[in-house]
C-alpha positions as CSV (number, residue, x, y, z in Angstrom):
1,X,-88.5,-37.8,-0.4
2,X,-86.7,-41.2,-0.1
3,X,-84.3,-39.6,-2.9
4,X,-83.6,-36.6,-1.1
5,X,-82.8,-38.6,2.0
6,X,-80.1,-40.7,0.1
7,X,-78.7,-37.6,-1.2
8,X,-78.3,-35.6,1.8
9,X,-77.1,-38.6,3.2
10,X,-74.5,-39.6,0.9
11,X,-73.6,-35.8,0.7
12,X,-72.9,-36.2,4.6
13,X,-70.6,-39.5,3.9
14,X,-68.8,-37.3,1.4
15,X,-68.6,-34.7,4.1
16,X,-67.2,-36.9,6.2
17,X,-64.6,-38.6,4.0
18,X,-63.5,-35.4,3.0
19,X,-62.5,-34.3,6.6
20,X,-62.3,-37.0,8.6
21,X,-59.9,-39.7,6.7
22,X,-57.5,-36.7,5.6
23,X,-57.4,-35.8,9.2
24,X,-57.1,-40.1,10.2
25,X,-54.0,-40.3,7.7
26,X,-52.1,-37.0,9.0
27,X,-52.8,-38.7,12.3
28,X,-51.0,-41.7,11.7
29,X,-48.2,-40.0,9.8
30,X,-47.7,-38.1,12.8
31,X,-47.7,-41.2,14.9
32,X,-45.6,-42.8,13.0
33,X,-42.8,-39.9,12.9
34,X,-43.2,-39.8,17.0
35,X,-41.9,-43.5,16.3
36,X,-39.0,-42.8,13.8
37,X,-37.5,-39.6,16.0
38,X,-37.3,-42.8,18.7
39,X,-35.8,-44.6,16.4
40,X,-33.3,-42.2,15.4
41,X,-32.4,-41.3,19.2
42,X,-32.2,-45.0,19.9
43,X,-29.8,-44.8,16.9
44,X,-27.4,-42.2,18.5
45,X,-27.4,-43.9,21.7
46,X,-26.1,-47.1,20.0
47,X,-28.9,-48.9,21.0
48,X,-29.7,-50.7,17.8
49,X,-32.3,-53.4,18.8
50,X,-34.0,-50.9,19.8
51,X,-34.2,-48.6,17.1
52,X,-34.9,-51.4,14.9
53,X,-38.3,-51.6,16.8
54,X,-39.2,-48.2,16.4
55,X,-38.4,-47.9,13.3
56,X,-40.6,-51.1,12.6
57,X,-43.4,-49.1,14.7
58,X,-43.3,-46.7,12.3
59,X,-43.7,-48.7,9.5
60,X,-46.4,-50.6,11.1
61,X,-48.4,-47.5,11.9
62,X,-47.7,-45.9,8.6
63,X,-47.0,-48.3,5.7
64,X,-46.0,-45.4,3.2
65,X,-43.0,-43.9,5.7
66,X,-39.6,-43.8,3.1
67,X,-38.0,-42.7,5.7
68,X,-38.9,-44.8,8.3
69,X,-37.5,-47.4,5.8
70,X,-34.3,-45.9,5.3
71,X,-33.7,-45.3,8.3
72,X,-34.1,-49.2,9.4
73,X,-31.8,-49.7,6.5
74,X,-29.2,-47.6,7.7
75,X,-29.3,-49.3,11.1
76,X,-29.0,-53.0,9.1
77,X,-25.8,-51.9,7.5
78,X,-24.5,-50.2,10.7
79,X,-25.1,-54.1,12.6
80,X,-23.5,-55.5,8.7
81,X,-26.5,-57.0,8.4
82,X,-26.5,-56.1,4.4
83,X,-29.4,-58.3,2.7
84,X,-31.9,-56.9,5.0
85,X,-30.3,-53.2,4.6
86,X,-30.7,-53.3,0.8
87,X,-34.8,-54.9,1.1
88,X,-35.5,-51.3,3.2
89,X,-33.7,-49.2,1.0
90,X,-35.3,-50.9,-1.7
91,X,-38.4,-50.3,0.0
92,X,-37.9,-46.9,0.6
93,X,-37.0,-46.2,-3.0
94,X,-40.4,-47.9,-3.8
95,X,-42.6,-45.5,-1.6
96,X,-40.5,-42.5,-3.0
97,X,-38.1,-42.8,-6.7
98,X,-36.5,-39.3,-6.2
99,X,-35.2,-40.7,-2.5
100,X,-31.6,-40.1,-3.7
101,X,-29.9,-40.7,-0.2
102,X,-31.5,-44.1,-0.2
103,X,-30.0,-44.8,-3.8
104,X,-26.6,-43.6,-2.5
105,X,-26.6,-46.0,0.6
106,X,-27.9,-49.0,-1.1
107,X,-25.3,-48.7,-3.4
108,X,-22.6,-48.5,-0.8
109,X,-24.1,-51.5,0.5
110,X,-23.4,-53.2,-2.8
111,X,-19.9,-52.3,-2.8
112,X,-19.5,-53.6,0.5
113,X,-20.5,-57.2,-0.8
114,X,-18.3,-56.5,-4.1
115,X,-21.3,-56.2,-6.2
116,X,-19.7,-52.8,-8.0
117,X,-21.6,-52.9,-11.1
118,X,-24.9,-52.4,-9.1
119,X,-23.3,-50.3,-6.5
120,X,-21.9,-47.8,-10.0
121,X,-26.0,-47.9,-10.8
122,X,-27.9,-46.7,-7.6
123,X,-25.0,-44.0,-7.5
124,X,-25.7,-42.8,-10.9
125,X,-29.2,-42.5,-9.9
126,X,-28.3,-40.7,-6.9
127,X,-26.4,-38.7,-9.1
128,X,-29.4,-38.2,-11.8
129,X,-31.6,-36.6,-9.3
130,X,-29.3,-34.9,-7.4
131,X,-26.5,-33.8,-9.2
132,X,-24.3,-31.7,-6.5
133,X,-24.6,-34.5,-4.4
134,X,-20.5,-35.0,-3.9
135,X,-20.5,-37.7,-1.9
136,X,-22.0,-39.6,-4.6
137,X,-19.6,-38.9,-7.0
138,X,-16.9,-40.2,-4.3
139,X,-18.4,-43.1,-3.9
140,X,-18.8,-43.9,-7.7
141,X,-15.1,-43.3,-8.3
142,X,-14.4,-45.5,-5.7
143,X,-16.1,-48.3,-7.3
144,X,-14.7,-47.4,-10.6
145,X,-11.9,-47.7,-8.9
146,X,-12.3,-51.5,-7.7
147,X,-13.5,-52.2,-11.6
148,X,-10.2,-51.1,-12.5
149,X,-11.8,-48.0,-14.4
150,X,-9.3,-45.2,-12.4
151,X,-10.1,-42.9,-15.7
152,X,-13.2,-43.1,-14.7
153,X,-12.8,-42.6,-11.3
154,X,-10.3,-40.0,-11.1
155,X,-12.9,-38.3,-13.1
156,X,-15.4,-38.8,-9.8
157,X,-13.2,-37.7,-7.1
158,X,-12.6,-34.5,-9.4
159,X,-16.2,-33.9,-9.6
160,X,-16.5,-34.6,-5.7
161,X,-13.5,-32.0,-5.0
162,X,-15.4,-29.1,-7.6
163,X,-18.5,-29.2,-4.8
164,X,-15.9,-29.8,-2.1
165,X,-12.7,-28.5,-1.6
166,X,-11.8,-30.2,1.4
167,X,-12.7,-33.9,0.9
168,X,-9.1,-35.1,2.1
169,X,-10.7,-38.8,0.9
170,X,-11.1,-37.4,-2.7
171,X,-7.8,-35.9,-3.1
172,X,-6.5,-39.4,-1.3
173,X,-8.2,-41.7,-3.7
174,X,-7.5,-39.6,-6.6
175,X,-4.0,-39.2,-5.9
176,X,-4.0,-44.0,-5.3
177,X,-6.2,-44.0,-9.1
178,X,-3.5,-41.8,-10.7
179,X,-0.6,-43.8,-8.9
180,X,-2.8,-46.6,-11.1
181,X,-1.6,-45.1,-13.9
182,X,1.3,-44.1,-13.0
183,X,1.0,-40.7,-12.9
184,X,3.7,-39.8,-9.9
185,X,3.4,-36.0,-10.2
186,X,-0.7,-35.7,-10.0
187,X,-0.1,-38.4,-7.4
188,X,2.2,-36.3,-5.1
189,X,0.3,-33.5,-5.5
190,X,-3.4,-35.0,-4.4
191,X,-1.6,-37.1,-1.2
192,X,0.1,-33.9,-0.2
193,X,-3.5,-31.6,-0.3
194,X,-5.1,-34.7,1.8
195,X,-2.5,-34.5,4.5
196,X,-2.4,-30.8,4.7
197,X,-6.2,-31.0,5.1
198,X,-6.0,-33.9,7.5
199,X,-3.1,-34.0,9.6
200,X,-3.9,-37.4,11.1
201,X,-5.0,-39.0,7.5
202,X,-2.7,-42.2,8.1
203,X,-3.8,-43.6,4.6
204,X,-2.3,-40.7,2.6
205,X,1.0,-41.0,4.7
206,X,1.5,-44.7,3.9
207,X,0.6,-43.8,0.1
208,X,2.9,-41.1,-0.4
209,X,5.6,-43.0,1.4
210,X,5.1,-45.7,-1.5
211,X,5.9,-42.9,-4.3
212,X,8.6,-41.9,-2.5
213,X,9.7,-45.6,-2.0
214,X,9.3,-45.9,-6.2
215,X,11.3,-42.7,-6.5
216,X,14.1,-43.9,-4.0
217,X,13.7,-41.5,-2.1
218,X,13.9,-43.8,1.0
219,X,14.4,-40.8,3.6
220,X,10.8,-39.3,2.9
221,X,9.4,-42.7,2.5
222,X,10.5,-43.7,5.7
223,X,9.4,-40.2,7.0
224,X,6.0,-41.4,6.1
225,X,5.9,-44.4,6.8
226,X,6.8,-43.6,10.5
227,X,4.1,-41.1,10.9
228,X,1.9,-43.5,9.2
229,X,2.3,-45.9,12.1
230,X,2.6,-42.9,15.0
231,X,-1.1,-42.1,13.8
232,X,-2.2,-45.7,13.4
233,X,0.1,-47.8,15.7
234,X,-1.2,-51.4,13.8
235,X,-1.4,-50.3,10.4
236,X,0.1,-53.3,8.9
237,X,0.6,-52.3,5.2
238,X,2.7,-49.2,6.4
239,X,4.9,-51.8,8.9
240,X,5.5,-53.5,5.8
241,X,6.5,-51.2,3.5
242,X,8.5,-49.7,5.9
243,X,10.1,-53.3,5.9
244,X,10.5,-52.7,1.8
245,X,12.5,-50.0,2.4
246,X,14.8,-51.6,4.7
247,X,14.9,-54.5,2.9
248,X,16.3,-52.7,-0.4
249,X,18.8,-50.6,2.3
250,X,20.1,-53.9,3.2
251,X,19.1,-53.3,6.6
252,X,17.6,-56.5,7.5
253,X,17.2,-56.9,10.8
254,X,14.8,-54.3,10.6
255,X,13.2,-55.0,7.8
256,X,12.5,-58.5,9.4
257,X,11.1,-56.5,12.4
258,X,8.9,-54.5,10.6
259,X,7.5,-57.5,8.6
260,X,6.8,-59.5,11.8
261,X,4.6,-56.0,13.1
262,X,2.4,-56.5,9.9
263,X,1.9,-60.0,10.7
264,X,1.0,-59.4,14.2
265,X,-1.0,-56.6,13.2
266,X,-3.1,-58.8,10.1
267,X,-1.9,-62.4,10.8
268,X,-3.2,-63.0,7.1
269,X,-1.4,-60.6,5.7
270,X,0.6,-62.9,2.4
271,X,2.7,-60.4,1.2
272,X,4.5,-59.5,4.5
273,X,5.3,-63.7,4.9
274,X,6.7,-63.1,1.3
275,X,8.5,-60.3,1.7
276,X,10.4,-61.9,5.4
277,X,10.9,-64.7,3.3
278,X,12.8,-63.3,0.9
279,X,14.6,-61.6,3.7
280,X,15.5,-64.9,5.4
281,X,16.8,-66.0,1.3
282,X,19.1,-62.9,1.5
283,X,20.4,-64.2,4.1
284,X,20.9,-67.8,3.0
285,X,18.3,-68.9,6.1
286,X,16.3,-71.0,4.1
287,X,15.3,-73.0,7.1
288,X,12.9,-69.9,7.9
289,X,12.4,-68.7,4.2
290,X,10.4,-71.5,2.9
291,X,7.8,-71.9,5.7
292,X,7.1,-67.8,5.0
293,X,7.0,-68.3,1.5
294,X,4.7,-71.4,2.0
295,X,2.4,-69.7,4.5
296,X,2.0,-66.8,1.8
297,X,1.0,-69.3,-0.7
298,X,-1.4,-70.8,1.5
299,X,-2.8,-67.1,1.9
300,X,-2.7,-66.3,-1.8
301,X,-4.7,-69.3,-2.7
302,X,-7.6,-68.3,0.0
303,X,-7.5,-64.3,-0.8
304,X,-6.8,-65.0,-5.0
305,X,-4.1,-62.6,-5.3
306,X,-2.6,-64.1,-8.4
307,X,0.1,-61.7,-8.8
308,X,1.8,-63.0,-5.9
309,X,0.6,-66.5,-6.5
310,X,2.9,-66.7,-9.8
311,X,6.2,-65.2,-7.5
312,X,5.4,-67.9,-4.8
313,X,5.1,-70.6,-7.4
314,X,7.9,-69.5,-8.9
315,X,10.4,-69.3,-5.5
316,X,8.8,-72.5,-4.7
317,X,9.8,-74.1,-8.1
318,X,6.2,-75.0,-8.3
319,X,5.7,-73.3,-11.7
């Protein structure tokens, strides 16, 4: 009898583990997705602090929430807050490995801090499990691209452009990785499909104007550089550039006003202090040639552009 009792009795805790714990979990799942759709309209509302609470209200309620995670992530990198973006995507990849989204992100977290090798891994993996995923492929090339690997990349803004046609940024980035290796024509071609898809794409403007500038065609580069700034009035690489083709005109005066629009524009900006220096040499003002070239020395040995480091050294007689 005692037997029996224990049985049915145990048959009842089954029972009731079978229902009831099922039904708990679902419970809390639910709860905690009532706290992630706050999150996410926190999110929209710009109201990050916020979200970030939610989202940790979720987690709280429901430990095993990827997205929950990823979605705290994404909120990190929004406030550049990157080491505590990459532990929730990290976490979110834990709960669930097939989270491809969450690879993709983390890994353009890592090329925000530099870290190309790793960002070049977590898009693979993206990649691996979800292998239309275009975006992905764009952002690999372009961290082929900073590795200096623009086979490579141009090979990734291809593959973006096969699953879509539009991506102005792919045909942009394509067209900078083939001006890497010096193929003008391909180069033309992709800045000139990014413009007509974006009209306002300042980037492409100011990169097409710099083939033109190394074909000498200094009408169209100017033509581009122009609209370049009309879209993007403080876009100081396009001021100086402009100021390149001036400069090799012989029109100085503007070429010294155009380099002084990049400095105001990106006060840091070495190459624009070079470039008005040699303007001021051209014109035998050495006076006001020397601080530039100076200043951009300073600035090279901060941002290590070594390129420009030896040409300073050198018109410095520092070599």
């Amino acid at each position: 009898m005692l037997v029996a009792i224990i049985i049915i009795a145990s048959s009842v805790l089954l029972f009731i583990f079978v229902l009831v714990v099922p039904a708990l979990l679902k419970n809390r799942k639910d709860r905690s997705q009532v706290y992630n759709n706050q999150g996410l309209d926190y999110e929209q509302n710009q109201e990050y602090s916020e979200a970030i609470e939610a989202y940790e209200q979720a987690i709280t309620t429901y430990s095993n929430s990827a997205e929950a995670y990823y979605n705290k992530a994404n909120t990190h990198y929004t406030l550049r807050e990157y080491t505590q973006a990459i532990e929730n995507y990290t976490q979110a990849i834990e709960i669930n490995r097939k989270y491809a989204e969450a690879y993709n992100n983390r890994g353009n977290t890592y090329y925000i801090l530099e870290e190309y090798e790793k960002a070049v891994e977590d898009y693979t993996q993206a990649l691996t499990l979800k292998p239309q995923f275009y975006r992905a492929y764009y952002n690999r090339g372009t961290a082929y691209h900073r590795l200096g690997g623009y086979e490579n990349a141009i090979a990734d803004y291809s593959q973006a452009l096969e699953f879509n046609t539009n991506y102005a940024e792919a045909y942009n980035n394509r067209g900078a990785a083939s001006y890497a290796l010096q193929k003008n024509r391909d180069v033309l071609d992709d800045y000139n499909l990014a413009i007509e898809i974006s009209p306002d794409y300042a980037e492409a403007y100011n990169n097409r104007g710099t083939v033109y500038y190394d074909l000498k065609d200094y009408v169209k580069a100017i033509e581009d550089y122009d609209q370049a700034i009309k879209i993007h009035p403080n876009y100081a690489e396009a001021y100086n550039n402009r100021g390149n083709v001036y400069y090799e005109r012989k029109e100085y005066d503007q070429a010294i006003e155009d380099y002084n629009k990049a400095i105001l524009s990106e006060p840091g900006y070495a190459e624009a202090f070079y470039n008005r220096g040699l303007v001021y040499q051209q014109l035998r003002e050495n006076s006001k040639a020397i601080p530039d070239f100076k200043q951009a020395l300073q600035l090279c040995e901060q941002k290590e552009n070594p390129m420009l480091y030896k040409k300073l050294q050198a018109v410095l007689g520092k070599g």
